[in-house]
C-alpha positions in Angstrom: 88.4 51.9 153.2 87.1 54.0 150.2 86.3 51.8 147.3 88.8 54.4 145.2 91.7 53.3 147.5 91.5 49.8 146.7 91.8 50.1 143.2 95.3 50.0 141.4 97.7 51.7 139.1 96.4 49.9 136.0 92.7 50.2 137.2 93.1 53.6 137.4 95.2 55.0 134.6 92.4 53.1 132.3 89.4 55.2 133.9 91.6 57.9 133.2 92.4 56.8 129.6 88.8 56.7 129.1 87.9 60.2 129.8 87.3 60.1 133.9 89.5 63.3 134.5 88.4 62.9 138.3 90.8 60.2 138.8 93.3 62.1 137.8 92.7 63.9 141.4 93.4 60.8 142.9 96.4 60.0 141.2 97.4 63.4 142.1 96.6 62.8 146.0 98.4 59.5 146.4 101.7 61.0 144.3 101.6 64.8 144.5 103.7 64.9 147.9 106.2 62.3 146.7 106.9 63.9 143.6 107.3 67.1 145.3 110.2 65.2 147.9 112.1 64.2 144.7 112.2 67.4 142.8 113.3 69.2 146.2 116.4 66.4 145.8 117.1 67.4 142.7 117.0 71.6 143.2 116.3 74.1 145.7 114.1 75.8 143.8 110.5 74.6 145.4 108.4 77.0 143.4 110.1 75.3 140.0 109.3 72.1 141.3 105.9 73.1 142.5 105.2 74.4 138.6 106.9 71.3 137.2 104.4 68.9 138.5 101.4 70.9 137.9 102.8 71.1 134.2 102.9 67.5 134.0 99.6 66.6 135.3 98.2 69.6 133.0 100.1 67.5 130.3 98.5 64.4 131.1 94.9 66.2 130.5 96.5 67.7 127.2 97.2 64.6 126.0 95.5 61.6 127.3 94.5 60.8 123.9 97.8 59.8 123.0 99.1 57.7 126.3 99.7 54.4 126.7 98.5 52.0 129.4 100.4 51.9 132.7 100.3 49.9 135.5 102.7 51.7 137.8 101.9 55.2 138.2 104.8 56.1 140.4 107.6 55.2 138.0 105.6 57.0 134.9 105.4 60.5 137.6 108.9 60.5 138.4 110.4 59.8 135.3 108.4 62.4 133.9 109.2 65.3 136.5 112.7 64.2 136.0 112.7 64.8 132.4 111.1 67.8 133.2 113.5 69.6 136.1 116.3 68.4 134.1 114.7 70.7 131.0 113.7 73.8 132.7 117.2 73.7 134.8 119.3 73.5 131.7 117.0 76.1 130.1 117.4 78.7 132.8 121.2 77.8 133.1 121.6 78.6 128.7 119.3 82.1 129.8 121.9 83.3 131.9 124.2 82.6 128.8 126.7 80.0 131.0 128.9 77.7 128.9 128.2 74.1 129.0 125.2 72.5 130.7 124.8 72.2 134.6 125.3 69.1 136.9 122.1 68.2 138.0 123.0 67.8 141.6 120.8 65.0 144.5 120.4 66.3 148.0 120.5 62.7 149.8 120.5 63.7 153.8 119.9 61.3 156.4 119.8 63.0 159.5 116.3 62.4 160.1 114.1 59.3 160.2 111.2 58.8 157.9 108.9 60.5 160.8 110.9 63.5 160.3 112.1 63.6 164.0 115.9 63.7 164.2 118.5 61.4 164.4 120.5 61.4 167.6 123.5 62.1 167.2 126.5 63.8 168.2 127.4 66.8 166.2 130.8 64.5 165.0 128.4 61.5 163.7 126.4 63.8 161.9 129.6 65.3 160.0 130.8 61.7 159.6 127.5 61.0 158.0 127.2 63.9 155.6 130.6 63.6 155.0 130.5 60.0 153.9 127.0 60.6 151.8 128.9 63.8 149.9 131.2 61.1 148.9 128.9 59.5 146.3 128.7 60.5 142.6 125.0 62.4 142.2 123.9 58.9 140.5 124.6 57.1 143.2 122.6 59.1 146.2 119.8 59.2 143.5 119.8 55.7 143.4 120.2 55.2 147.2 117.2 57.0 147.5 115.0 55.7 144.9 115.7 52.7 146.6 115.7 52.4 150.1 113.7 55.9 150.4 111.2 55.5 148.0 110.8 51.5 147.9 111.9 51.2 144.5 112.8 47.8 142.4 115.7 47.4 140.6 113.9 47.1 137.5 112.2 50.5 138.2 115.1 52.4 139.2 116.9 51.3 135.9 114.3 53.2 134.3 114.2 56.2 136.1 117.7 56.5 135.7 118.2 55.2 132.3 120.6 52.1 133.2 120.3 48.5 132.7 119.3 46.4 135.5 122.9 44.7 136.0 123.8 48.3 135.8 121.2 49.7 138.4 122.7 46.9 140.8 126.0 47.5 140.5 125.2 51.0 141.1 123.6 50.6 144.2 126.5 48.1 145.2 129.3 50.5 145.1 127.4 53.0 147.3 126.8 50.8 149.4 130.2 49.3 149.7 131.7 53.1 149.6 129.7 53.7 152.6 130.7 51.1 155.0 134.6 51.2 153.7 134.3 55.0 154.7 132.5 54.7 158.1 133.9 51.3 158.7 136.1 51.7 162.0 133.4 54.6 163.2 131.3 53.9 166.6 128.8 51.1 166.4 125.7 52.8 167.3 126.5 55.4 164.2 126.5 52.0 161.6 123.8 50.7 163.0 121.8 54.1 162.5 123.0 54.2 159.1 122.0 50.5 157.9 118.5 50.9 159.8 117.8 53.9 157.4 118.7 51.7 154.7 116.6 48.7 155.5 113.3 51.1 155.5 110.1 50.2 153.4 111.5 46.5 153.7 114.6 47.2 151.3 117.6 44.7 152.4 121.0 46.3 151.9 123.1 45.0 149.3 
């Protein structure tokens, strides 16, 4: 394995700090993908989300004078390309001259396994799925897939979505609990799909 690989979120955001702009390449490599899933989540618009991470990585460059140390990467990407969607969607909403300021909306699907090959399921089960998923507040699918998509903490996904950690539990919680009072009663092979989604990258359900 490449020596550059091994080395972690604190070892390289301090190369970075101190004027290696190369590792920024590699920080872009292990993230750029990631980030892109998440903004896709968040709007359909692929080319904003496209010109939302470049801005922030052209950000970091602007202003790496100025950052602090970091040793998780991840979290510091997507809470900034959050902060930033959420900016250039309200802006574009206040250009068309619409009252008020938009719902920023999650797209949490689960009709497909983490290899991308589809679920199999009857046409019903997938409608009972979506169905149930459409039930959650926007919060709540965000946090579904922070955590059992995306492999994060508690801790982490309290940050991201600006919550205390009792708070980021609880969260996830209901969902959860919404979920299973919803589909509860549904065929077993169906529940079973659902909670092995769930359990992915190690993640326990609640």
């Amino acid at each position: 394995m490449p020596a550059h690989l091994k080395e972690n979120d604190q070892t390289l955001w301090s190369k970075f700090l101190d004027g290696n702009e190369q590792v920024l390449s590699i920080i872009y490599l292990r993230h750029a993908n990631l980030l892109f899933d998440y903004g896709c989540k968040m709007t359909t618009d692929r080319d904003l989300v496209k010109d939302c991470i470049q801005d922030i990585f052209c950000t970091l460059i602007k202003n790496r004078e100025n950052l602090s140390e970091t040793d998780n990467i991840r979290l510091y990407l997507f809470k900034a390309l959050k902060r930033k969607l959420v900016r250039e969607i309200q802006k574009s909403y206040r250009t068309q001259n619409l009252e008020g300021l938009p719902e920023i909306g999650f797209d949490l699907a689960f009709l497909h396994r983490p290899d991308h090959t589809e679920l199999e399921l009857t046409d019903r089960q997938k409608q009972e799925l979506t169905e149930a998923i459409n039930s959650l507040t926007e919060r709540q699918k965000e946090a579904i897939y922070l955590r059992f998509t995306r492999g994060l903490d508690y801790k982490e996904i309290s940050a991201v979505l600006n919550l205390n950690y009792q708070s980021s539990r609880a969260l996830i919680h209901r969902a959860i609990a919404k979920l299973r009072n919803i589909l509860s009663g549904k065929i077993s092979t169906f529940q079973q799909t659902l909670l092995l989604l769930f359990q992915q990258n190690g993640k326990d359900v609640v």
